[in-house]
TORROVO-88792 format. One record per residue: y negated, z, x of N, C-alpha, C, O in turn; residue in one letter. Coordinates in steps of 0.1 Angstrom, whole numbers, plus 5000, padded with zeros to 4 digits. Example, Ala and Ser with C-alpha at 12.3 -4.5 7.8 and 13.67 -1.06 7.14 Angstrom:
505750785132504550785123503350785132503350855142A
502250715128501150715137500050795129498950805134S
end
This chain:
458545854792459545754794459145654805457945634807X
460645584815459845524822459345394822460045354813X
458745314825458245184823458845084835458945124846X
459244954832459844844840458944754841458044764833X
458844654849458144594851459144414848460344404850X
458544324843459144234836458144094833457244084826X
458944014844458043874841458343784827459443764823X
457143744821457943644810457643474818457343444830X
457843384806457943254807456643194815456443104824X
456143244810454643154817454143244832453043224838X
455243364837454543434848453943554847453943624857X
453443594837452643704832454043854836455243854834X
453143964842454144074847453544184834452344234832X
454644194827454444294817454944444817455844444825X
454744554812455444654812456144644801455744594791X
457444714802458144734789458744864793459044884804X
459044944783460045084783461745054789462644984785X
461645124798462845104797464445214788465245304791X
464245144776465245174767467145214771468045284766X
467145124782468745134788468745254801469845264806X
468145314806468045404809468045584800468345694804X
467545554788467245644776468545644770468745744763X
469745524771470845554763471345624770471845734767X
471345554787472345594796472145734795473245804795X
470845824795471045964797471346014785472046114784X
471145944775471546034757473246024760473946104755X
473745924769475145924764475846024772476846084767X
475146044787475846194793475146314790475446424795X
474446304783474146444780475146484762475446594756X
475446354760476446394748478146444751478946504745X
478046364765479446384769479446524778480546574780X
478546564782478646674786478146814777478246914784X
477746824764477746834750479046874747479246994744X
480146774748481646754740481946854751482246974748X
481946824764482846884773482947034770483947094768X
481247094770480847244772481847284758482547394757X
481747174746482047214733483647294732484047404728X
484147144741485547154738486047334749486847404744X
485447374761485347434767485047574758485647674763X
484547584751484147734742485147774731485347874725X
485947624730486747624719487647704726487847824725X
488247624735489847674746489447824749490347894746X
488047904757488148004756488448124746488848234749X
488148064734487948114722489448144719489848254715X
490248024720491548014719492648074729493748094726X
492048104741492448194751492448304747493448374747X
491348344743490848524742491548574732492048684733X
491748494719492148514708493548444705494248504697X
493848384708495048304703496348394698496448474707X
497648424688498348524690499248524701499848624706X
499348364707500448354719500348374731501148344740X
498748454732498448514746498148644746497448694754X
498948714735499048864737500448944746501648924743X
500348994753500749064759502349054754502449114743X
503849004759505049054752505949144765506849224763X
505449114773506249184785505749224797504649174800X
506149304804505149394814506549394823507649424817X
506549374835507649394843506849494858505749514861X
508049544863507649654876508449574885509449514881X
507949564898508649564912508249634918507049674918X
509649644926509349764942509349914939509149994948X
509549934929509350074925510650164923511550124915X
510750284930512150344929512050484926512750544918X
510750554932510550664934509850724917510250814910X
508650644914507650604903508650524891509250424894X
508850584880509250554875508450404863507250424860X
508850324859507950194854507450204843506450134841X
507850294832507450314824505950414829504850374824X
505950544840504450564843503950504850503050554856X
504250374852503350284859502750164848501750094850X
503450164839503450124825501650184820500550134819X
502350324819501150364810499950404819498850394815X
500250444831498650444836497950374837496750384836X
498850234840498050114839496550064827495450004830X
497350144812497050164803496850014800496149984791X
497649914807497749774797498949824788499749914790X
498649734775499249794766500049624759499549514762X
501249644750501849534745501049534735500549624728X
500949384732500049324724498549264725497949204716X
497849304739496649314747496649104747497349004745X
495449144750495248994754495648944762495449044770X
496248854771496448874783495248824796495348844809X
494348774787493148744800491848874797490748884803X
492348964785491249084783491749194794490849274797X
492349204798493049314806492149294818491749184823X
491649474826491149454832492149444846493049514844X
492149394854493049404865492949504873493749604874X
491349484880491049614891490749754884490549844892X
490649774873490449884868492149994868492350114870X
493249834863494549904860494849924872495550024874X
494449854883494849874900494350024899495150104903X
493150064896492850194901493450274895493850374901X
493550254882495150364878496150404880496550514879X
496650314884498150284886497650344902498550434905X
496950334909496550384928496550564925496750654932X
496250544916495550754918497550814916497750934918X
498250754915499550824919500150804936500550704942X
500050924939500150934954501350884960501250874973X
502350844953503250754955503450644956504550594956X
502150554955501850404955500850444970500150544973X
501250294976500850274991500050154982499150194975X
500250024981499749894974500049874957500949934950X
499249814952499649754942498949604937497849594943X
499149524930499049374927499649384917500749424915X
498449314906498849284893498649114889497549064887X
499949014889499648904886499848884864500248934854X
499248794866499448764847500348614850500148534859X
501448614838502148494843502248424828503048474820X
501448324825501248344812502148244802502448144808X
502548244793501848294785501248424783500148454779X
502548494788502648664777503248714785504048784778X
503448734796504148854807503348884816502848804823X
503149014819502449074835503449144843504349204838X
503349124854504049154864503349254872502349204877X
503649384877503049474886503749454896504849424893X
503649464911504249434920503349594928502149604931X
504649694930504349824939505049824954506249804954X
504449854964504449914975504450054972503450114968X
505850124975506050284970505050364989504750284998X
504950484990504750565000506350635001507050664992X
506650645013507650715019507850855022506850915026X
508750925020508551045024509151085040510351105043X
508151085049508351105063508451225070509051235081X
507951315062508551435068508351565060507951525049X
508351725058507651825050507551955055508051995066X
506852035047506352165053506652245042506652225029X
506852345051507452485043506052575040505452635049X
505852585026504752695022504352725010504152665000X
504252855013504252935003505052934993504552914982X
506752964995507552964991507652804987508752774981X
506952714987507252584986507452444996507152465008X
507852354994507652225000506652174999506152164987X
506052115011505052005012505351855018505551845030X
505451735010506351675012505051515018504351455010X
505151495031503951385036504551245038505751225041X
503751155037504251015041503651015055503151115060X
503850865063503550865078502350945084502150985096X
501450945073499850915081499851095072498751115069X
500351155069500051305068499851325055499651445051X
499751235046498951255028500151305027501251285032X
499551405017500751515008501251414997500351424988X
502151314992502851314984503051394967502851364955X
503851504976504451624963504451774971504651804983X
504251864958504651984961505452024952505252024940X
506752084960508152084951508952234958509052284969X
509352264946510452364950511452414955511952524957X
511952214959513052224966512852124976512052034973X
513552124992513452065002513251884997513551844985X
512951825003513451665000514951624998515751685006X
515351544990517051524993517351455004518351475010X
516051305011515951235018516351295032515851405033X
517051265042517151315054515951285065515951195073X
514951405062513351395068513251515070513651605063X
512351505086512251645094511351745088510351705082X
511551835089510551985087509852005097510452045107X
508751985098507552035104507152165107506452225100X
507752215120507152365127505952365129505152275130X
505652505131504552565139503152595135502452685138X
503052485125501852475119501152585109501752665101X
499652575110499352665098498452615091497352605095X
498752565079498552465066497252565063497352685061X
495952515062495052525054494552445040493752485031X
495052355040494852305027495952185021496252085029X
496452195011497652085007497352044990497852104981X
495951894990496051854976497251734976497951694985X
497151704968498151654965497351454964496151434961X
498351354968496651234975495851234984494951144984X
495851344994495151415006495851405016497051385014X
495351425029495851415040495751565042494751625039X
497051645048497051805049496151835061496151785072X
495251955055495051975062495452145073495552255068X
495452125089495952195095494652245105493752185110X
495152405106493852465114493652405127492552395132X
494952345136494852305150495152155147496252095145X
493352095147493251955144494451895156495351815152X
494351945169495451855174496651855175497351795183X
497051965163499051965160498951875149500151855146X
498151805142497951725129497851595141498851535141X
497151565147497251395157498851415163499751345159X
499151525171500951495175501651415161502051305161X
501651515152502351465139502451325136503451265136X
501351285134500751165132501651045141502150935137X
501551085152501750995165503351065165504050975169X
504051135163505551115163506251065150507451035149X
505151045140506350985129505650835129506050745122X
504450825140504350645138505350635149506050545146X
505650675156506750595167507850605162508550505164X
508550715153509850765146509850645139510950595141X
509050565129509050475121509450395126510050325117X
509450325140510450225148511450285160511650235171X
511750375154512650455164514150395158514550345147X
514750415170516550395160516950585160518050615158X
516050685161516450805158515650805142515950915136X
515050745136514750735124515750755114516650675116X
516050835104516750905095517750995104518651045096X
517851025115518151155127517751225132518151275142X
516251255125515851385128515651465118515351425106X
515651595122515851725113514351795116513651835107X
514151805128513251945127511951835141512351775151X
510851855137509651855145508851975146508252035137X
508951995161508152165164507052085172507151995181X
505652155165504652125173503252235177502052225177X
504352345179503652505180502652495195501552545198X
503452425202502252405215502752235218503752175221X
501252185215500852005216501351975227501651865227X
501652055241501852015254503751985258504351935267X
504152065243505652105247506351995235507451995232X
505551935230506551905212508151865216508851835226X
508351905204510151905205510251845191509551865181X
511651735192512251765180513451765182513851755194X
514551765172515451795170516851695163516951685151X
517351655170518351495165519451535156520351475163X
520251605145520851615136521351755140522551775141X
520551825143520651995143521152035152521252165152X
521851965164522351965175521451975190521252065197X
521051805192520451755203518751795206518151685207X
517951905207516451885211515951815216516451845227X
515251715219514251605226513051695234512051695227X
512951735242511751795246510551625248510851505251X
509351675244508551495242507451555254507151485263X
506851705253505851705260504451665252504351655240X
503551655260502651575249502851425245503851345247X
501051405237502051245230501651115242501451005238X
501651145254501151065261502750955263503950995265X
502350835261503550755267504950795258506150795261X
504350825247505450865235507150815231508250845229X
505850675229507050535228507650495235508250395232X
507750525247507950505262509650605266510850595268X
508350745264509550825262510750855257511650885263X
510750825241511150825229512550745227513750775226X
511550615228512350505223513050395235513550275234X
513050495249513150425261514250505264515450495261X
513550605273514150755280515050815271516250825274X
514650845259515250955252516250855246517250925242X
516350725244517450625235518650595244519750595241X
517950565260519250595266519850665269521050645272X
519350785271519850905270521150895263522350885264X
520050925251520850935239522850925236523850995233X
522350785240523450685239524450695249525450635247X
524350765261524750785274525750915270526850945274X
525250955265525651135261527251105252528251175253X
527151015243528251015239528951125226528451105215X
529751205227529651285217529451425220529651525213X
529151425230528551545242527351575236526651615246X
526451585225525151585223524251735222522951765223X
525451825222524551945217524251995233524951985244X
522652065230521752075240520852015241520551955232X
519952025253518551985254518051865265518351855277X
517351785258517051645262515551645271514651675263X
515251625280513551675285513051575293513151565305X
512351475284511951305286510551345289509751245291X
509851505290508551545289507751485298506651445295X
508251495310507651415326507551275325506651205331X
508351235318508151085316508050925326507450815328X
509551055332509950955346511250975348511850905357X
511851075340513351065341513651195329512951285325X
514951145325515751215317516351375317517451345314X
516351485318517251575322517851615308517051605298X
519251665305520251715298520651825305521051825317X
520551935295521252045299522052105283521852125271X
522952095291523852115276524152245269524052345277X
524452275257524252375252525852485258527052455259X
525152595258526352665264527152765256528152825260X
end
């Protein structure tokens, strides 16, 4: 304890304890005692309480994925606690469906969670082995299905599919007909020919073609100056042509337009 120093009546310098120092710490160390106290209680009453179990689970963004299996992979369940629930764990469940691009799980509490999905798109597919292979922008396989897409998305020529899992990016023997791909459905994604194309041929990287509602060819060439091409050359084109469309468009040189029409 510490000692003060303290004159009396006649002058004399005495030591004395100092006692008001000794309350002042007993009194915050009591109040911070209550605080921790009251603090274990509230958790206690969090973790456990009946009015923080789980009564509602809501989905957004989701069309493709139906909410109820986003529901259960999640594997939060009704009645759950709602601060027991792991978040990143249900994020990684609810992710291993190849039809989620993002996901975010907020808790709104009392008793409701909210999933909030970013779906993947279906950008284009391939024909094999008597089946469909159905990809989003960046090449991952989606689905393998029996029947075409219903969505109006191009079929992919030329290629020869060496591997298609499903949550994977396909893979193709000629690494660089897999980069064309790539690089015409990122520019198609801000194209105004977006939901107008039918058919992408990419049998020789130097010539790619596609094809505008089964009618109009685009010759592209390679992918050099794509968007240039594309969404420049080939849009005014386009639009110039009128209802004159069937035939071939060759923006390949990428300094002027040529139309030769179908005969």
């Amino acid at each position: 304890m510490e000692y003060i120093n303290k004159t009396t009546k006649d002058g004399k310098v005495v030591k004395l304890k100092n006692y008001k120092k000794k309350v002042k710490i007993n009194k915050i160390k009591r109040r911070l005692f209550l605080v921790l106290f009251l603090l274990i209680i509230l958790i206690i009453i969090l973790l456990y309480a009946p009015f923080m179990q789980i009564k509602k689970i809501n989905c957004y963004g989701n069309s493709v994925i139906s909410s109820e299996d986003i529901v259960l992979n999640s594997k939060i369940c009704i009645g759950n606690n709602i601060f027991r629930i792991n978040k990143n764990k249900a994020i990684d469940y609810i992710d291993d469906n190849p039809y989620v691009k993002t996901v975010n799980i907020y808790r709104k509490l009392p008793s409701t969670i909210n999933i909030n999905i970013e779906e993947c798109q279906v950008f284009a597919y391939l024909k094999k082995d008597n089946g469909y292979v159905y990809l989003n922008e960046e090449c991952k396989v989606l689905e393998l299905s029996d029947v075409p897409p219903d969505k109006n998305v191009p079929l992919i020529k030329g290629v020869n599919v060496t591997s298609k899992v499903v949550n994977e990016v396909i893979e193709i023997k000629n690494i660089a007909q897999l980069d064309c791909i790539k690089d015409i459905l990122s520019v198609l994604n801000n194209s105004k020919f977006k939901g107008m194309i039918t058919l992408i041929d990419v049998t020789d990287t130097k010539k790619n073609k596609i094809t505008v509602n089964n009618i109009l060819e685009i010759v592209l060439g390679d992918t050099e100056n794509l968007d240039y091409k594309l969404n420049f050359m080939a849009a005014g084109a386009y639009d110039s042509l009128g209802s004159n469309q069937a035939g071939t468009l060759d923006v390949s040189y990428g300094c002027n337009a040529v139309f030769k029409e179908k005969q």
